[in-house]
Residue, then its C-alpha position, 0 to 999 in steps of 0.5 A: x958478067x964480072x970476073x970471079x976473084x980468088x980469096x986465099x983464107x990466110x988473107x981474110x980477117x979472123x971474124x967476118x961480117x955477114x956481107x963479107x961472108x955472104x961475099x965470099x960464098x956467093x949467098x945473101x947476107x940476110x940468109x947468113x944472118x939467118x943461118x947465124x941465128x939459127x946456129x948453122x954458122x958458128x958465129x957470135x953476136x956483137x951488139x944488138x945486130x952485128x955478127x961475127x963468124x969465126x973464120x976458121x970455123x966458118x970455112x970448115x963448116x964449108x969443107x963438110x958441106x963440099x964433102x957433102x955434095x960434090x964441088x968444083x975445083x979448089x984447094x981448101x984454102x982457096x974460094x971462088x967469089x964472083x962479084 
């Protein structure tokens, strides 16, 4: 088992990528590409295939989700990654 890593968002890039995305919430990349589609995920289209989620908006969407269902521990400028 690997050791989970702690991001502090202010070290993230402005836009991430589905996989850095899907990294950090512990969710494949092929549903954040989905969840983008579909509008779930506040996110735009570089190209054809290349999504871009506003990391800001992206990690509020993910406090509301939290406040939805009880979380563990963590600030709200902190994740937990495993991998």
């Amino acid at each position: 088992m690997k050791k989970a890593r702690i991001w502090d968002a202010r070290q993230l890039p402005a836009f991430l990528t589905p996989k850095e995305y899907g990294a950090l919430m512990n969710i494949d990349p092929k549903t954040v590409q989905t969840m983008c589609r579909n509008g779930l995920l506040p996110a735009h289209k570089e190209g054809p295939r290349l999504w871009r989620i506003d990391k800001n908006a992206a990690l509020a969407w993910q406090r509301e989700f939290q406040e939805e269902r009880p979380a563990g521990a963590g600030t709200p400028t902190s994740l937990r990654v495993t991998g």
